[in-house]
Residue frames as qw, qx, qy, qz and C-alpha x, y, z in Angstrom:
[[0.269, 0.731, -0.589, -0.215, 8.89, 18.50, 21.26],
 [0.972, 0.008, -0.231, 0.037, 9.47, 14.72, 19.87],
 [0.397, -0.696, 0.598, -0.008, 12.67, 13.93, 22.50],
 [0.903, 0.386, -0.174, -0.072, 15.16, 11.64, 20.34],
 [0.739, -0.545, 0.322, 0.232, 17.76, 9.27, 22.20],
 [0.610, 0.605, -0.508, 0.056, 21.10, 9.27, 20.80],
 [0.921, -0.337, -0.142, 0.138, 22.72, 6.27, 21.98],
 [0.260, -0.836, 0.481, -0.043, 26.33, 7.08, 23.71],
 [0.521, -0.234, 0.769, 0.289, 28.09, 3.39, 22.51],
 [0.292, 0.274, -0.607, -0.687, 28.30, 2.29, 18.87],
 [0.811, 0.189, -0.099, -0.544, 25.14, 0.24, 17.30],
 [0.699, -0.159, 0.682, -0.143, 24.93, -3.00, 17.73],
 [0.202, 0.402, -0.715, -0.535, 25.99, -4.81, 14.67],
 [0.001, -0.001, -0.988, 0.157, 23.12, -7.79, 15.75],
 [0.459, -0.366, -0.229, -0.777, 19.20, -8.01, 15.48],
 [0.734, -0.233, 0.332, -0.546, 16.35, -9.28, 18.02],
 [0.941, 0.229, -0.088, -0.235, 16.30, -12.24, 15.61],
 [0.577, 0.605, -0.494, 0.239, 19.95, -13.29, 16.05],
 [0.234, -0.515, 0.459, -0.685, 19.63, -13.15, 19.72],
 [0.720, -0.170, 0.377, -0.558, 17.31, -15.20, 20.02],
 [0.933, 0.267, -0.238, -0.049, 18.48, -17.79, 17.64],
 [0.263, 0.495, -0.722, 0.407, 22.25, -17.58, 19.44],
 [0.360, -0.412, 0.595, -0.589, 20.46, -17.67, 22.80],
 [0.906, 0.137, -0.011, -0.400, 18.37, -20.74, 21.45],
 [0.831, 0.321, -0.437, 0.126, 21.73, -22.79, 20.45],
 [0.072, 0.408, -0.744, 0.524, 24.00, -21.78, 23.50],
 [0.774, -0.119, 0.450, -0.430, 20.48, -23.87, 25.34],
 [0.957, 0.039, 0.031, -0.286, 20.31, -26.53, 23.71],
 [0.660, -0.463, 0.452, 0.382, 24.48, -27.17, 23.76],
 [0.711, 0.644, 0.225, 0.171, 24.66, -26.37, 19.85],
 [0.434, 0.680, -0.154, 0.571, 26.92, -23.91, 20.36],
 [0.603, -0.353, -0.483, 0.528, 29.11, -22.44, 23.31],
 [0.130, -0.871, -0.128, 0.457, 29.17, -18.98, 25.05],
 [0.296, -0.528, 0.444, 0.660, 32.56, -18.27, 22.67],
 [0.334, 0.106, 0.732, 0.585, 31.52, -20.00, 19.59],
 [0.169, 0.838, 0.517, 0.034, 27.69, -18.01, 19.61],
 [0.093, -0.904, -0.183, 0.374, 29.48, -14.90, 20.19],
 [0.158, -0.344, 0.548, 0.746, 32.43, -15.06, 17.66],
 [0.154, 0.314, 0.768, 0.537, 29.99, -16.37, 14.66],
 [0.032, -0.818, -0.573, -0.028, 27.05, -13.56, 15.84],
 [0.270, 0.479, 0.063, 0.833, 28.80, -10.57, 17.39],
 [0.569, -0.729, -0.021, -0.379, 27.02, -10.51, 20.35],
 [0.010, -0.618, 0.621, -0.482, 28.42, -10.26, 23.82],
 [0.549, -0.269, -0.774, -0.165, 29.03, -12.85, 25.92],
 [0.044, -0.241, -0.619, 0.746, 27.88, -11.13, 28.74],
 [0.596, 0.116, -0.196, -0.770, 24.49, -10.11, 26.48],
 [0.576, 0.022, -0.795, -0.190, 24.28, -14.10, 26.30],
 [0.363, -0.062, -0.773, 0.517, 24.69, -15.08, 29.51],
 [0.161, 0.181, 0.410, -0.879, 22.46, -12.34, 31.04],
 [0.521, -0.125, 0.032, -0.844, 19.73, -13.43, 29.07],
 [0.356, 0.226, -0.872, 0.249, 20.00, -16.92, 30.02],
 [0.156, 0.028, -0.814, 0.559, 20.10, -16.57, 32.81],
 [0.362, 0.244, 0.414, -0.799, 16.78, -14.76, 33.63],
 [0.324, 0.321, 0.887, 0.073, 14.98, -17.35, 30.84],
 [0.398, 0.765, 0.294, -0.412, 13.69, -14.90, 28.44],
 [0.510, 0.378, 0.489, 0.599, 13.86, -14.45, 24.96],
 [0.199, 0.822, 0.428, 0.319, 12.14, -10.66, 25.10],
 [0.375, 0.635, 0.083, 0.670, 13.46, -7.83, 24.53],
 [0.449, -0.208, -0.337, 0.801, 15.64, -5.82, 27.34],
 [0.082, 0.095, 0.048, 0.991, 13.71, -2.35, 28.62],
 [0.437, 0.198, 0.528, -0.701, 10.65, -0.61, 29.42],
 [0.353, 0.324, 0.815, 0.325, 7.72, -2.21, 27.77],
 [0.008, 0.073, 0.466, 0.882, 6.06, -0.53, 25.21],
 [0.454, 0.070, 0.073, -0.885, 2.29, 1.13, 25.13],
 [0.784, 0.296, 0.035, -0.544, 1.09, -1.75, 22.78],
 [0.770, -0.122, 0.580, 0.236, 2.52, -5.62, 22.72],
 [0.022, 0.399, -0.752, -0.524, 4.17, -6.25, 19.54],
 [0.104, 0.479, 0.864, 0.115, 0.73, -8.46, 18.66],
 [0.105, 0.812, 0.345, -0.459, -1.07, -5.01, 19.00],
 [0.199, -0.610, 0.376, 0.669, 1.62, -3.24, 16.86],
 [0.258, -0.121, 0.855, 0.433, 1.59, -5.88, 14.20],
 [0.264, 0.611, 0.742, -0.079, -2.19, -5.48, 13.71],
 [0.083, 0.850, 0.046, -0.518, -1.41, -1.70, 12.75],
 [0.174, -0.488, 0.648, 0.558, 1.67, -2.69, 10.68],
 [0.151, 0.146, 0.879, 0.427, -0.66, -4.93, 8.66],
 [0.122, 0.850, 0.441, -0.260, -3.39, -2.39, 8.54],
 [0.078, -0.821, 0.156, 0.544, -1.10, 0.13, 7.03],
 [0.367, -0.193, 0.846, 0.334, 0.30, -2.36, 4.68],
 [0.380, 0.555, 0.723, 0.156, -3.31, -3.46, 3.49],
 [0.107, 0.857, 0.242, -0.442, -4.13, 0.05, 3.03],
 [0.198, -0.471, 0.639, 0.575, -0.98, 0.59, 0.44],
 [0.299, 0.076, 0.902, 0.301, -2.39, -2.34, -1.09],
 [0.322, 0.657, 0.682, -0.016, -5.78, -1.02, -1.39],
 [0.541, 0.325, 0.232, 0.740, -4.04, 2.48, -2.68],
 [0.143, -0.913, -0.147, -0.352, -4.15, 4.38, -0.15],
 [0.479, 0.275, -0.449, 0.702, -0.93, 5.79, 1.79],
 [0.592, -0.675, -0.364, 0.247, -0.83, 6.40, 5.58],
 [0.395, 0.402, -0.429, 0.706, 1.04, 9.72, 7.12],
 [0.165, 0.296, -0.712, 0.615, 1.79, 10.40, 10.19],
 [0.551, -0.017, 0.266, -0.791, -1.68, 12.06, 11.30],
 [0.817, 0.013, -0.381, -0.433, -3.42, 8.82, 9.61],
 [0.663, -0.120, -0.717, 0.179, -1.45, 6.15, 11.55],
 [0.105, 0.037, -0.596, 0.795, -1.88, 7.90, 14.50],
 [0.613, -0.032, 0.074, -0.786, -5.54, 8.16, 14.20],
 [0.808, 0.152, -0.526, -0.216, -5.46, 4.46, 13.37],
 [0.441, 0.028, -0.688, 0.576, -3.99, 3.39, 16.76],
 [0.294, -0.082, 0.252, -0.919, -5.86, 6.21, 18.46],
 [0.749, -0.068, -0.220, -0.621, -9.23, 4.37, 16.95],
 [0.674, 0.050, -0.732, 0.086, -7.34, 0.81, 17.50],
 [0.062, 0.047, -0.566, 0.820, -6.71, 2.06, 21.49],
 [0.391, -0.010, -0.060, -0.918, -10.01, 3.03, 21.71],
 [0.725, 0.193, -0.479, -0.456, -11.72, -0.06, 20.41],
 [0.728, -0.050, -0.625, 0.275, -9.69, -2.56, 22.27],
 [0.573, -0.796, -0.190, -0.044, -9.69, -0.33, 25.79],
 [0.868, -0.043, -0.173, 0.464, -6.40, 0.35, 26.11],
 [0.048, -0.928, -0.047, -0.365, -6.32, 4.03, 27.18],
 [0.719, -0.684, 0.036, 0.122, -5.11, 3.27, 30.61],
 [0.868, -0.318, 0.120, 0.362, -1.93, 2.53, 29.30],
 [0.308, 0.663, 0.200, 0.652, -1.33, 6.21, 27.27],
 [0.300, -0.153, -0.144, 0.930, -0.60, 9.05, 28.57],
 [0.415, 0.231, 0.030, -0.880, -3.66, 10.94, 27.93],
 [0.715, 0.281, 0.481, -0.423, -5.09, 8.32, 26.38],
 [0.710, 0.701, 0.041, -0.052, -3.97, 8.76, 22.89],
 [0.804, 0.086, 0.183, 0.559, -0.86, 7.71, 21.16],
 [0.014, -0.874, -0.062, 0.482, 1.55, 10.42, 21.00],
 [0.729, 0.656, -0.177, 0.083, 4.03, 11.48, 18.09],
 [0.180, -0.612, 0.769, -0.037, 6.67, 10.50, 20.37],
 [0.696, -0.015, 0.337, -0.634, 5.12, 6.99, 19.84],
 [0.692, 0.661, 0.118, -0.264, 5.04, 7.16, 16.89],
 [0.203, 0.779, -0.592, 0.030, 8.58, 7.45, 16.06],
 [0.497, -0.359, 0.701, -0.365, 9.14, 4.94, 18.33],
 [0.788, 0.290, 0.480, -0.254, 6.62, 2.42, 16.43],
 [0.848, 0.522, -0.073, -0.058, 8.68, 2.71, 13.08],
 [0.141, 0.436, -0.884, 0.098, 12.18, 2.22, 14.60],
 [0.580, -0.121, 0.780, -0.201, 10.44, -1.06, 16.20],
 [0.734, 0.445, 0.510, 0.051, 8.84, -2.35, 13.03],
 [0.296, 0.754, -0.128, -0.572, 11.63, -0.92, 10.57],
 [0.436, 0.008, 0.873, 0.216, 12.00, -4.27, 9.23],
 [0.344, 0.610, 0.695, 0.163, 8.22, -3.91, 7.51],
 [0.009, -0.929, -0.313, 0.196, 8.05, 0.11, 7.64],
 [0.499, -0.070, 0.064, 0.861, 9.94, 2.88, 6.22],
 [0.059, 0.775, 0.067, -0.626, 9.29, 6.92, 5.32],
 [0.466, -0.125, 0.366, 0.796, 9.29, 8.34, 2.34],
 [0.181, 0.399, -0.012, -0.899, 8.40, 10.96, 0.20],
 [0.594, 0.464, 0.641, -0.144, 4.92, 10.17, -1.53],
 [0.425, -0.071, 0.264, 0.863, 5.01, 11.09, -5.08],
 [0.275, 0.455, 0.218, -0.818, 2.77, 14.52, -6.02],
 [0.373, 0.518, 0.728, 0.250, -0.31, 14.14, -8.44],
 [0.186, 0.356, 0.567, 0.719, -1.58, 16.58, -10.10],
 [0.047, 0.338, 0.588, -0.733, -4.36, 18.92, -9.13],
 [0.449, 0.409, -0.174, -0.775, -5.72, 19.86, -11.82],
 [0.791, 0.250, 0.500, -0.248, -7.72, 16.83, -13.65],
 [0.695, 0.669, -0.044, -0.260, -6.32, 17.47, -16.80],
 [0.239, 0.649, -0.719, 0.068, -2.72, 16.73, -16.34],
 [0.872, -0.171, 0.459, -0.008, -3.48, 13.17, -15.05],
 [0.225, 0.585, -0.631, -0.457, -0.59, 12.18, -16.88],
 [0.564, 0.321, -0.735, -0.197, -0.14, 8.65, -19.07],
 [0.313, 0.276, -0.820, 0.391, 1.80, 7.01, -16.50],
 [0.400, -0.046, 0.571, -0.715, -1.04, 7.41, -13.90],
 [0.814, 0.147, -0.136, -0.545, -3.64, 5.70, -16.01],
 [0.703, 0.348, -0.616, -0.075, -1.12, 3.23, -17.18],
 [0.177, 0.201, -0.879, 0.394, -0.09, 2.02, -13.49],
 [0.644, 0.008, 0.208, -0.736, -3.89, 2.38, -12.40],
 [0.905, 0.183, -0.219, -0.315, -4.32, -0.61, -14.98],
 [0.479, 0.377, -0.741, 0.283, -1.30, -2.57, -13.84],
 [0.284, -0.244, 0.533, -0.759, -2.76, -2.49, -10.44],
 [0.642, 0.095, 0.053, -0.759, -5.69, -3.43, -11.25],
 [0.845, 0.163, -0.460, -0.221, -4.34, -6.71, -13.50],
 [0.173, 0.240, -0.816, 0.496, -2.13, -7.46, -10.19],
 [0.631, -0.151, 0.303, -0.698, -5.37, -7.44, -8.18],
 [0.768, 0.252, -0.023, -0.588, -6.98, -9.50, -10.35],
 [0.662, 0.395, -0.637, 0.011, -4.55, -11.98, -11.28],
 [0.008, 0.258, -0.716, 0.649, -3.30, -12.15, -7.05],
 [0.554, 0.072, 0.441, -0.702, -7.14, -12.91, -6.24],
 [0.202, 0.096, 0.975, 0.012, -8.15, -14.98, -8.90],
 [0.413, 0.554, 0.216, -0.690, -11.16, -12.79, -10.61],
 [0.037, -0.301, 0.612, 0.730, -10.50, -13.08, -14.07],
 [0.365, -0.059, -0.854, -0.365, -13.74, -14.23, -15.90],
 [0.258, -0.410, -0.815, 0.318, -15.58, -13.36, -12.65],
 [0.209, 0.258, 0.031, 0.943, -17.34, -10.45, -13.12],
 [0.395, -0.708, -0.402, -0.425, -20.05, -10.98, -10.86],
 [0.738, -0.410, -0.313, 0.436, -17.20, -10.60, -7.92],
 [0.231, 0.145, 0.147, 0.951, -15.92, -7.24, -9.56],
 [0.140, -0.839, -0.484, 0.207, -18.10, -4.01, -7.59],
 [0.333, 0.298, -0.067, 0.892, -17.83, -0.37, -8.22],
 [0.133, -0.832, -0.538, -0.035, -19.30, 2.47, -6.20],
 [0.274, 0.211, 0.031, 0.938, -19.60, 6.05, -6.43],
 [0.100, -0.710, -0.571, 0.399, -21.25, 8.81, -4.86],
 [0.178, 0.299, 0.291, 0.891, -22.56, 12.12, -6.22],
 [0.078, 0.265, 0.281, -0.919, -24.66, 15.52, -4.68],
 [0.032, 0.564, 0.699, 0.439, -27.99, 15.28, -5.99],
 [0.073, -0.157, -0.218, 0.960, -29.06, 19.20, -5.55],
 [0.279, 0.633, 0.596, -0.408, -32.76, 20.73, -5.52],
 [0.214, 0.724, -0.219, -0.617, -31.53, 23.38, -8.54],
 [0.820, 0.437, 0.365, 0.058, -33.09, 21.58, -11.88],
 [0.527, -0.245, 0.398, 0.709, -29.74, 23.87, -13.77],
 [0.231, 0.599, -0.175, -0.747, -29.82, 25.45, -16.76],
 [0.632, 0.321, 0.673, 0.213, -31.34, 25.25, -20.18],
 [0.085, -0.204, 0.165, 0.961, -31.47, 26.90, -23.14],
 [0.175, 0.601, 0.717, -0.307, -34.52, 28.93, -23.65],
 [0.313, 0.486, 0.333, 0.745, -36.34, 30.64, -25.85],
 [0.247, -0.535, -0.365, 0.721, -37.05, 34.72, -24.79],
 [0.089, 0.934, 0.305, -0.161, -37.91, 37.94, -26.06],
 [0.584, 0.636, -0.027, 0.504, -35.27, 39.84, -27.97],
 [0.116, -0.752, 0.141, -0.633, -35.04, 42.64, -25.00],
 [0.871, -0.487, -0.061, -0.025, -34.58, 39.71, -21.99],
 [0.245, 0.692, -0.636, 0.237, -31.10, 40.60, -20.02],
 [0.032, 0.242, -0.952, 0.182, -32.02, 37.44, -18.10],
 [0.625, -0.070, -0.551, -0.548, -33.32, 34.81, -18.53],
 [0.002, 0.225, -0.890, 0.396, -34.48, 33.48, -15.25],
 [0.598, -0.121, -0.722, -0.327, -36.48, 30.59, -14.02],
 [0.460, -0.436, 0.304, -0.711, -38.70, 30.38, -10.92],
 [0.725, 0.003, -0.688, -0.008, -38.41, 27.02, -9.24],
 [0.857, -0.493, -0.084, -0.122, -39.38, 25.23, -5.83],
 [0.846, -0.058, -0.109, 0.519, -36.33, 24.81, -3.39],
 [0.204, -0.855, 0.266, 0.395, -33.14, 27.00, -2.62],
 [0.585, 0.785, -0.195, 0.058, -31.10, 25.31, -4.77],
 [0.318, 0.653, -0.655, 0.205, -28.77, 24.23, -2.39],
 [0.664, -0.167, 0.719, -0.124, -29.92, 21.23, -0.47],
 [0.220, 0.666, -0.706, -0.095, -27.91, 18.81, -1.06],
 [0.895, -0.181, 0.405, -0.040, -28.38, 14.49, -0.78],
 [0.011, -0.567, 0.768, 0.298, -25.65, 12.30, -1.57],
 [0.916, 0.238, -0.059, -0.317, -26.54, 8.99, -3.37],
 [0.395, -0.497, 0.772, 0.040, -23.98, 5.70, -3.18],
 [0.852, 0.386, -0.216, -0.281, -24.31, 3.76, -6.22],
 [0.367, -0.429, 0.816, 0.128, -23.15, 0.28, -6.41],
 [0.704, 0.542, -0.304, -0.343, -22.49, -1.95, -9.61],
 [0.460, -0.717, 0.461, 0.249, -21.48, -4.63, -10.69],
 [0.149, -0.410, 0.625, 0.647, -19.38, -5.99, -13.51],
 [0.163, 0.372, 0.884, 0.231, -22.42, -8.02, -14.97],
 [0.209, -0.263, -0.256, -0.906, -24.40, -4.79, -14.84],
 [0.436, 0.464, -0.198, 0.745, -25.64, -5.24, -11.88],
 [0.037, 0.411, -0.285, 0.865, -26.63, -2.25, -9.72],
 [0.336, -0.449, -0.778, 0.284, -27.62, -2.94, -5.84],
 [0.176, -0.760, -0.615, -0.113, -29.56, -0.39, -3.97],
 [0.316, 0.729, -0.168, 0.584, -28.69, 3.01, -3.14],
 [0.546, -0.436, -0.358, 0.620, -27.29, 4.28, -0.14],
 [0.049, 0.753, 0.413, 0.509, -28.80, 7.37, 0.72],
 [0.499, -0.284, -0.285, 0.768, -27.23, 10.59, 2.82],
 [0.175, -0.879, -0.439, -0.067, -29.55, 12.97, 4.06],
 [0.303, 0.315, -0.371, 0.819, -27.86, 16.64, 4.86],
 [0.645, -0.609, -0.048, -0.460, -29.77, 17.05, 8.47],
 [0.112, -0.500, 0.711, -0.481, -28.71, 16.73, 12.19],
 [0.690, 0.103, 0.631, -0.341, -32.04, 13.73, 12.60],
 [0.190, 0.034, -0.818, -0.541, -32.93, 11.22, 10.12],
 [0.677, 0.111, 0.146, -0.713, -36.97, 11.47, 10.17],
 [0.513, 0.142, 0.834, 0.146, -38.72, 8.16, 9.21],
 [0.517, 0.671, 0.436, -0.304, -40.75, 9.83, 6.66],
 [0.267, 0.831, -0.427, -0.235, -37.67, 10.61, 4.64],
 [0.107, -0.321, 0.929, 0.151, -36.98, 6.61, 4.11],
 [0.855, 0.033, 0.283, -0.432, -39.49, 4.98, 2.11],
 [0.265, -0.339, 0.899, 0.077, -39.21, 1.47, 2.07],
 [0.668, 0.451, 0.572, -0.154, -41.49, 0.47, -0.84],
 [0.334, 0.880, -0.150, -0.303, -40.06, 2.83, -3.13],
 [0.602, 0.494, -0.626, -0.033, -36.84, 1.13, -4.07],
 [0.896, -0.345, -0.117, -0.253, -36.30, -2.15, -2.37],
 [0.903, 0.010, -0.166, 0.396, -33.27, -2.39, -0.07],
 [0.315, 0.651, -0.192, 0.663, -32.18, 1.07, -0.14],
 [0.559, -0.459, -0.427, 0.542, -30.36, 2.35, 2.97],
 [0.082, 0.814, 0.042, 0.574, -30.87, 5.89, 4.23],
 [0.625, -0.264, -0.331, 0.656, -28.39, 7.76, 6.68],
 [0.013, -0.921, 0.133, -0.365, -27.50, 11.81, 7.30],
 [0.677, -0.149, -0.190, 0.695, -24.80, 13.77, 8.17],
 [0.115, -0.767, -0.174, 0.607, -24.27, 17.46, 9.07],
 [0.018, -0.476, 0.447, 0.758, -22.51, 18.22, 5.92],
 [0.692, 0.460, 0.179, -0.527, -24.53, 15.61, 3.17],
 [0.645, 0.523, -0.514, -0.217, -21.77, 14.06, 2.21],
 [0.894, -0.107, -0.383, 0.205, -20.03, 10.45, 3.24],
 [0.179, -0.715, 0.585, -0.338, -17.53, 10.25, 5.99],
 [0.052, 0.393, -0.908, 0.137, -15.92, 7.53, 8.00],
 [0.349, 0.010, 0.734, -0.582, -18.78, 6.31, 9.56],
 [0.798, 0.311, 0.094, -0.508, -21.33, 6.36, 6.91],
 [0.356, 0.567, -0.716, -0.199, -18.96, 4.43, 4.79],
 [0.058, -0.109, 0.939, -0.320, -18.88, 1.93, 7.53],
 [0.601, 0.279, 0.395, -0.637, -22.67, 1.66, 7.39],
 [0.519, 0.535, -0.494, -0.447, -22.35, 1.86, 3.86],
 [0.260, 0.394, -0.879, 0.069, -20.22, -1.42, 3.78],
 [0.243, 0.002, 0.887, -0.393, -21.69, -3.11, 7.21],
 [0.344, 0.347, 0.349, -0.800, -25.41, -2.46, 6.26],
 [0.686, 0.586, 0.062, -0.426, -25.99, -2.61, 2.62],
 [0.468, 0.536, -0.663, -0.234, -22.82, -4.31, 0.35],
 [0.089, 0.126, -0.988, 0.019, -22.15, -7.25, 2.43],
 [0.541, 0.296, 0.549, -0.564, -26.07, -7.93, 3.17],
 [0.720, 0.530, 0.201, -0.402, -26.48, -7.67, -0.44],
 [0.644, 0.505, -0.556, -0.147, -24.02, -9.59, -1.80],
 [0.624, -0.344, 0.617, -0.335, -23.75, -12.53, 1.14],
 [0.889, 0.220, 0.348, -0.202, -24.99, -14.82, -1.51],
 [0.625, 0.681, -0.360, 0.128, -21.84, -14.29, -4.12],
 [0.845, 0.275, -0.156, 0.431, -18.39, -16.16, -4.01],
 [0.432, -0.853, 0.212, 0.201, -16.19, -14.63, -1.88],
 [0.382, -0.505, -0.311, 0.708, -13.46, -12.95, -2.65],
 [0.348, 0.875, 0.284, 0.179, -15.14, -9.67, -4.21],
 [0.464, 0.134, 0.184, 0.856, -13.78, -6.48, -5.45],
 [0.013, -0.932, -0.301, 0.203, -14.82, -3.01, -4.35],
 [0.554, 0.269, 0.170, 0.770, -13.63, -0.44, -6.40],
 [0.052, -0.941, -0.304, -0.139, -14.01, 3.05, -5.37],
 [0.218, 0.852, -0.179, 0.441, -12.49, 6.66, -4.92],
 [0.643, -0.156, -0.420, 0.621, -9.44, 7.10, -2.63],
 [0.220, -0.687, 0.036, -0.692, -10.56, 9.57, -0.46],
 [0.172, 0.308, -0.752, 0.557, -9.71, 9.81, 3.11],
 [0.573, -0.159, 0.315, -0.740, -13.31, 10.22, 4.44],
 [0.790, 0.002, -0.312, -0.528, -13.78, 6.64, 3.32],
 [0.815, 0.098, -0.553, 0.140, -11.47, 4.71, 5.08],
 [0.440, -0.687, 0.421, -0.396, -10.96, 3.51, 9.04],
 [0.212, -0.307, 0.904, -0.207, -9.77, 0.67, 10.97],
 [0.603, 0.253, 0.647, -0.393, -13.12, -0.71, 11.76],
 [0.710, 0.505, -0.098, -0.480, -13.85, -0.29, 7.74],
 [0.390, 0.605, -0.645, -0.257, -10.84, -2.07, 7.02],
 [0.056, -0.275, 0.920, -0.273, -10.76, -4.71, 9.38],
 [0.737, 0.294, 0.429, -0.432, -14.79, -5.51, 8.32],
 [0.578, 0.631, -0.349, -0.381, -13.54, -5.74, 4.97],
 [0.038, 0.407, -0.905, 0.117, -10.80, -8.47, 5.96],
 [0.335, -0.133, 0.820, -0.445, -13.31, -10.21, 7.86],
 [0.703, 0.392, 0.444, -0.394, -15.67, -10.49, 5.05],
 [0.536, 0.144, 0.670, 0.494, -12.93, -11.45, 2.04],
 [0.417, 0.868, 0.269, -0.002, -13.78, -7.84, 0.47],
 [0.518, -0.235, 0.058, 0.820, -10.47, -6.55, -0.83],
 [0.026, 0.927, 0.331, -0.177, -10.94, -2.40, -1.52],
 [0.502, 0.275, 0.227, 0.788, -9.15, -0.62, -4.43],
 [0.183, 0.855, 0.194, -0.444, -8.94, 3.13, -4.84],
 [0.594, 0.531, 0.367, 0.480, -8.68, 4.54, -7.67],
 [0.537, -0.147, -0.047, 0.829, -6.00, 7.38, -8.01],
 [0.015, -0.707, -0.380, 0.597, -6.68, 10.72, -7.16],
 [0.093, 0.692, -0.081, -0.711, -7.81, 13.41, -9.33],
 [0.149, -0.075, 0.924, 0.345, -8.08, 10.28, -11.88],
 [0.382, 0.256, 0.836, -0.298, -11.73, 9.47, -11.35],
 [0.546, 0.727, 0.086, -0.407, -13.55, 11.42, -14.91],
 [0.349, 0.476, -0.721, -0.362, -11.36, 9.32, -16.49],
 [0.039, 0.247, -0.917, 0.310, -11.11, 5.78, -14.22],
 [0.322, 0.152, 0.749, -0.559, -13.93, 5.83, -12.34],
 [0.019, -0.278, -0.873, -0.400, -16.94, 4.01, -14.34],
 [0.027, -0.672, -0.718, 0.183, -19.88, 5.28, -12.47],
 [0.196, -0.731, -0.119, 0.642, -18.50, 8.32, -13.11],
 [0.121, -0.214, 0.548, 0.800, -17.89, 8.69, -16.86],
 [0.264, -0.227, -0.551, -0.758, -21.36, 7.81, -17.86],
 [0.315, -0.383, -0.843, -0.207, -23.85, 6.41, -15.22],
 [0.148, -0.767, -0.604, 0.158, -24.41, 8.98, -13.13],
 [0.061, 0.266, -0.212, -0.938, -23.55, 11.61, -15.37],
 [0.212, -0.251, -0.799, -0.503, -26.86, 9.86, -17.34],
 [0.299, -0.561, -0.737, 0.230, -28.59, 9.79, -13.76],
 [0.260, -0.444, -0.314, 0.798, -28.36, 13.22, -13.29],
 [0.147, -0.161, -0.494, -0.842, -29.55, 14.53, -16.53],
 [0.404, -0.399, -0.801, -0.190, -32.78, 12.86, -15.70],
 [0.400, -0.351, -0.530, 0.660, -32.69, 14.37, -12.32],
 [0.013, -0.117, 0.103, 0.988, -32.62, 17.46, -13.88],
 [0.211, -0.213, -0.672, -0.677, -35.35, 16.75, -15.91],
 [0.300, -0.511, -0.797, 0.118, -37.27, 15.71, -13.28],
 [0.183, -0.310, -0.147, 0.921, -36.64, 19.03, -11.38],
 [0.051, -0.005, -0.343, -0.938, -37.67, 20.80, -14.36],
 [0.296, -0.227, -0.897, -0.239, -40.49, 18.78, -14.78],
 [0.349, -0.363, -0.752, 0.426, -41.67, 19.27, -11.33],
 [0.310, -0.348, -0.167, 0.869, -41.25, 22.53, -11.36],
 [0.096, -0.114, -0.831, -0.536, -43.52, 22.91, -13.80],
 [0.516, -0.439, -0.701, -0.222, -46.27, 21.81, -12.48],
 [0.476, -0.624, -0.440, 0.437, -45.84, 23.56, -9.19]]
């Protein structure tokens, strides 16, 4: 159960930042013990007592994670907003968890892992930059993406652009998207026999393995190598050739589709390798989904001047470019191939 003090005197009417600027003038003789405390509101027995013991910081036990540690989250949570994606609870607690982790700092958790007492805790200290509230609900259904969603999508977008300095730069401007490329060549229409209650087609495969594909573009048209996600517990060399398209990266997961990690690859492995040689600061545009974003992703991104939009959920068969025609084109083909193949075998 989260265990919330209630304080037993009335709220200080003063901040950290007042303190320390009183305690700063009663040193240096700007002001006296009486005059800091009538023009602030602080006691002078709050003055005096820290004084005396020569500190400016803050009265009490110390906290899990310095206020440098803290601040690295608060501006992690911040960028994340920016890049249009929202943090709750469970997310900023996995952030910290991963941040803890990373930087070694178990020892000084309880179990190891930040709790949701912690938590609380972390947004009364930083409710200066932080606050709760109530996200507002999209849609679920694709069709009702209303107006207003498109229309602030593009407002975003000219804030980006305008805040960075892109305009006229469209070899700095990246999209990527990912899509299920499946063994089952689909349906066509065929011709049959008057008496046929189905019309089925024998084809190689089950039909339900499944590789994901990571397409990246960009605004000049364009398109770097794929990024390629095997569904399988090994990644075989014979399932990566490297003559076949030049550059491409191949990974696996249990399920076949991205996650945190590949993402990271994704990013560490293949975008910034293959765009080292461009102007810094690019644009990556791609779906807001959770599975795509961590610390480590964000804080590579920082480090390499890549700022990382998402585009708004349940938006993306409108929004999302790779998605409205290029690999709705790539897949036809796919099919074809399939069909093709199948064929012949």
């Amino acid at each position: 159960m989260v265990r919330n003090y209630i304080r037993k005197t009335d709220k200080r009417s003063y901040t950290e930042a007042d303190l320390i600027n009183a305690v700063e003038k009663v040193r240096t003789k700007e002001w006296t013990y009486e005059k800091a405390s009538s023009e602030t509101n602080i006691p002078i027995g709050t003055l005096a007592s820290r004084i005396s013991r020569n500190s400016n910081h803050h009265v009490g036990r110390p906290t899990a994670l310095t206020k440098t540690e803290e601040k690295n989250l608060v501006d992690l949570i911040i960028t994340l907003q920016d890049y249009g994606e929202l943090s709750t609870c469970d997310d900023v607690l996995k952030y910290a968890t991963e941040f803890v982790d990373i930087m070694n700092l178990k020892s000084r958790l309880k179990n190891g892992v930040p709790t949701r007492d912690w938590y609380y805790g972390f947004l009364r200290r930083w409710k200066d930059r932080l606050k709760i509230m109530n996200s507002t609900k999209l849609e679920k259904v694709r069709a009702d993406v209303t107006l207003s969603t498109v229309d602030g999508w593009f407002a975003k977008l000219h804030s980006v652009l305008l805040k960075l300095d892109l305009f006229n730069k469209p070899q700095q401007l990246f999209n990527c998207d990912e899509s299920g490329f499946r063994d089952d060549p689909g349906k066509k229409k065929v011709v049959v026999s008057r008496d046929t209650k189905y019309a089925n087609k024998i084809h190689t495969g089950s039909g339900k393995e499944n590789t994901t594909v990571l397409l990246t573009i960009s605004a000049t048209g364009i398109c770097l190598p794929p990024y390629v996600i095997y569904k399988s517990k090994c990644l075989y060399d014979t399932w990566c050739p490297r003559n076949v398209i030049r550059g491409a990266v191949f990974n696996r997961t249990e399920s076949g589709w991205i996650n945190e990690d590949t993402f990271f690859d994704y990013l560490e492995n293949m975008f910034i390798p293959q765009t080292k040689h461009i102007p810094r600061p690019l644009l990556l545009i791609f779906d807001g989904h959770t599975s795509h974003l961590s610390l480590k992703t964000a804080r590579l991104a920082i480090e390499n001047d890549i700022h990382l939009l998402c585009l708004p959920a349940h938006a993306t068969h409108l929004l999302q470019p790779l998605d409205v025609y290029t690999l709705k084109y790539v897949k036809a083909q796919w099919r074809s191939l399939l069909w093709d193949y199948s064929k012949k075998n």
